[in-house]
N, C-alpha and C positions, 0 to 999 in steps of 0.2 A: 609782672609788667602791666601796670594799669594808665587806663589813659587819662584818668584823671593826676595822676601825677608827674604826668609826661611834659619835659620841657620842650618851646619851643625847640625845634632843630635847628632854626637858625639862631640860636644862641649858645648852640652848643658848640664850643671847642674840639679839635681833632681827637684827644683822645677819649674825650665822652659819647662822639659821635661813633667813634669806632670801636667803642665799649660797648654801645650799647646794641649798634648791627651786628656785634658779636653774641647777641641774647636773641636779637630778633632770628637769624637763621640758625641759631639751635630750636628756639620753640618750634619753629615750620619744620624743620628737621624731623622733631619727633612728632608731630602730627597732632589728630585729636581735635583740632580744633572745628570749629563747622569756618562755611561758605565766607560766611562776614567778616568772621574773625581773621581768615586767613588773609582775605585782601586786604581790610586793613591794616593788619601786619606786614605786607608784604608792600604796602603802600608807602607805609614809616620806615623803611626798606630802604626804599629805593630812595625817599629824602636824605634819609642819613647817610645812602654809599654816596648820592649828590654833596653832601656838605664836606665828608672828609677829602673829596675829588675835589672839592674849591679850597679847602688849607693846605692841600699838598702842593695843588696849584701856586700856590700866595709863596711856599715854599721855593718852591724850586722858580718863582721868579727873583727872590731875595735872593739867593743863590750865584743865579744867573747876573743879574745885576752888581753883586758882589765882586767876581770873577771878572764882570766885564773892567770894573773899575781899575782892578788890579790891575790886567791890561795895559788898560789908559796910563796906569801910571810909570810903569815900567816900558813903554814907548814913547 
């Protein structure tokens, strides 16, 4: 995981986002790393659990709005 070839996070889709905090907390997992590295690991962290919290978000308002419609239309 290098950060030069790191995409923005905010371009990143649900499941790249959550592919890829699935590498970041195995690396911190097993350690090893110094001071720096870990914050900013741990930085890209916490954007990427941010981003897939905003598509699951988008989700379950599509959902909701869905459902609502349904409603509407069977009243």
């Amino acid at each position: 995981m290098s950060s030069t070839d790191e995409k923005p996070v905010d371009e990143l889709g649900y499941e790249d986002a959550r592919d890829e905090l699935i590498d970041v907390v195995r690396v911190l997992e097993q350690g090893g790393l110094d001071l720096d590295a870990s914050l900013s690991l741990w930085e890209r962290g916490e954007k990427l659990a941010k981003r897939c919290e905003f598509h699951l978000a988008g989700a379950r308002e599509r959902i909701e709005k869905t459902l609502a419609e349904g409603t509407a239309d069977q009243g």
